[in-house]
C-alpha positions as CSV (number, residue, x, y, z in Angstrom):
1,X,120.3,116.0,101.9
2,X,119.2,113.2,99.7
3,X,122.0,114.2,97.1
4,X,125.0,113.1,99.1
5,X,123.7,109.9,99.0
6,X,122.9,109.3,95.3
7,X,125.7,111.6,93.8
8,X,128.0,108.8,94.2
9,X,126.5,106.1,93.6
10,X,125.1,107.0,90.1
11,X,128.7,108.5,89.5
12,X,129.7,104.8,90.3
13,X,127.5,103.2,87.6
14,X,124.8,102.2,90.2
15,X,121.1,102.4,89.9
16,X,119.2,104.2,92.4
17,X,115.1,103.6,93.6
18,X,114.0,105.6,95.6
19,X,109.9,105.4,97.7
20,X,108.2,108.3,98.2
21,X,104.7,109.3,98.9
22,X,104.9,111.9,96.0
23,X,104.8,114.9,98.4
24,X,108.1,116.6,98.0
25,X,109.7,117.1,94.8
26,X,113.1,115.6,95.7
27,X,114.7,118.2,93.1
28,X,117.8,118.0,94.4
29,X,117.9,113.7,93.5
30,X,116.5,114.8,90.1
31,X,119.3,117.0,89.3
32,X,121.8,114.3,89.6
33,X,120.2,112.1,86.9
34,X,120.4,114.6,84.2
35,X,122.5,111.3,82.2
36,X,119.3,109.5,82.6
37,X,115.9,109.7,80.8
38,X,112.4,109.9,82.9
39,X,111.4,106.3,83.3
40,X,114.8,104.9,83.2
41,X,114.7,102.1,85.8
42,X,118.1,100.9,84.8
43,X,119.9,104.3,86.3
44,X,117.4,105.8,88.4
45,X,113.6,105.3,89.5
46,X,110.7,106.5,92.0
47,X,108.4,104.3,93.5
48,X,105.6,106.2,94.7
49,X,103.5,105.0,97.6
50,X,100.5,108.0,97.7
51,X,99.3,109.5,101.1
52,X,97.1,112.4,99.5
53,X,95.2,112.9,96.8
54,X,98.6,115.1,94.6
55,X,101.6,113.9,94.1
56,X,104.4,116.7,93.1
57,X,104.6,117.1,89.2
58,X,107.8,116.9,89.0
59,X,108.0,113.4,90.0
60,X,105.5,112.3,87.4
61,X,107.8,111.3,84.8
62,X,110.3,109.5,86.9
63,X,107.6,107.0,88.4
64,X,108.1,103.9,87.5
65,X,105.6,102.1,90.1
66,X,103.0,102.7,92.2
67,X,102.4,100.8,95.9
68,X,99.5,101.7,97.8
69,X,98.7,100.1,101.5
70,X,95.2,98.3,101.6
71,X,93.1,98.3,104.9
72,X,90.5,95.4,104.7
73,X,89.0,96.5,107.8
74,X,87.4,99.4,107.5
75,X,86.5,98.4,103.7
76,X,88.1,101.9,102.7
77,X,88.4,101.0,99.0
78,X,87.1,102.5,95.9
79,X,84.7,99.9,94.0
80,X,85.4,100.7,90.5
81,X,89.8,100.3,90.7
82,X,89.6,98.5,94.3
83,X,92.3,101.2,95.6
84,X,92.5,103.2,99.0
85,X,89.6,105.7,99.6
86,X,91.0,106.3,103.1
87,X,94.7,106.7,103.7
88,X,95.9,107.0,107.9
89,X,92.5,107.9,109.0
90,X,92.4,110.5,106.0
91,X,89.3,110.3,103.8
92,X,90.5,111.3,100.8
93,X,90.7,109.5,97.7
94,X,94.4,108.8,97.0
95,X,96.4,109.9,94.1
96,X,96.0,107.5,91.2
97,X,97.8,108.2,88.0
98,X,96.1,108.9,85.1
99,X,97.3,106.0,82.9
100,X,96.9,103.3,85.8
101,X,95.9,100.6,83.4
102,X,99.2,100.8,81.4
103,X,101.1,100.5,85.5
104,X,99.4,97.5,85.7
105,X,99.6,95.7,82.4
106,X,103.6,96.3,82.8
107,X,103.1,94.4,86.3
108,X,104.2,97.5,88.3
109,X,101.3,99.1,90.5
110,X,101.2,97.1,93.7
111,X,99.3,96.9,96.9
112,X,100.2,95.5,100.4
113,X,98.2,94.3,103.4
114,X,98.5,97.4,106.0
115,X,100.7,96.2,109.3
116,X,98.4,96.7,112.3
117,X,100.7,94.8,114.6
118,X,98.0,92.3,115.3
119,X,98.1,88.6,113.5
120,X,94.5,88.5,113.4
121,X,94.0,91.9,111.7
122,X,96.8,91.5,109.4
123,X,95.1,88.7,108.1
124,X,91.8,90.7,107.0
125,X,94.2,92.9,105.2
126,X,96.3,90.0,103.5
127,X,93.2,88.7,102.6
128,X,91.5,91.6,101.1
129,X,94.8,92.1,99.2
130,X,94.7,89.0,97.9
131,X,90.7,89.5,96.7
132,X,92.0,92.9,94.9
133,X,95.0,91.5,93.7
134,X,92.9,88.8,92.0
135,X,90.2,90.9,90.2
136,X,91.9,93.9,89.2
137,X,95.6,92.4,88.3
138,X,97.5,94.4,91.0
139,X,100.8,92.6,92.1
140,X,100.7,91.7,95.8
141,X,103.7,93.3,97.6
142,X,104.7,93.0,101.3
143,X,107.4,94.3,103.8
144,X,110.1,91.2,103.8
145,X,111.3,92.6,106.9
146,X,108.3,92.2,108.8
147,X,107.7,88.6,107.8
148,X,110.7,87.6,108.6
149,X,110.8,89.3,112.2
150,X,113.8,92.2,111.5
151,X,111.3,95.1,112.4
C-alpha cells in the first residue's frame, strides 16, 4: 500500500510527488496529507500523466501538473491544444483539465516524445514535441534515465 511509503516521509518533513495516470483515487496517500492544502507542492503533489478520457475526482485538487506522451507518428494529436487524441492504441481523446491554459501559463503541463525503442522513430516524436512545444507553450519533458542509458 502506497501509505507505508509516504506516512513517514511527510511525518519527517519531506515532500512527496507522486505520477499517476488519474485512474485510481490513491485515497489512502490523500489521507495522510490532511496538514497540507490541495495544490501544496511544497508538502505533497500529483503529477498526472492521463491514459483515458477521466481522471478520478478526487485527485483534481491535488494536481499540480500535467504530462502527456506525444506520438509524432501516427499524427494522433488534437489540432486546436496539439494534445494526444490516441493514447496506447486507444482512440480516445485524453483527459485535459478544464483550466489547461492557467497549467500552462504556470509552466507546468508538459509533453514528452513517446519511447519506441527505435532512434529513428524516437526522433519523429522528439521532433513533433518540439513543434508542439513551440506553438502552444507546453514545456518539453523527457525520461533522464533513458537518455542517459539506465533503463
Amino acid at each position: 500500500r502506497i501509505d507505508y511509503a509516504i506516512s513517514p516521509l511527510l511525518h519527517d518533513g519531506y515532500g512527496v510527488q507522486i505520477e499517476t495516470n488519474g485512474v485510481c483515487s490513491l485515497r489512502d496517500a490523500l489521507a495522510f496529507t490532511s496538514v497540507n492544502s490541495p495544490g501544496n507542492a511544497n508538502r505533497f503533489s500529483i503529477v498526472c500523466s492521463p491514459k483515458t478520457r477521466v481522471v478520478h475526482k478526487e485527485l483534481l485538487p491535488w494536481i499540480t501538473a500535467y504530462k502527456y506522451v506525444i506520438n509524432g507518428i501516427g499524427g494522433a494529436t488534437d489540432g486546436f491544444d496539439g494534445l494526444p487524441t490516441t493514447v496506447l492504441g486507444d482512440p480516445c481523446k485524453v483527459f485535459r483539465p478544464n483550466n489547461i491554459d492557467e497549467y500552462v501559463r504556470k509552466g507546468m503541463l508538459f509533453i514528452q516524445p513517446e519511447d519506441t525503442q527505435n532512434e529513428a522513430l524516437n526522433k519523429i516524436n522528439l521532433d513533433k514535441c518540439i513543434q508542439l512545444s513551440a506553438r502552444f507553450g507546453y514545456r518539453l519533458g523527457g525520461q533522464l534515465h533513458k537518455t542517459w542509458g539506465l533503463a
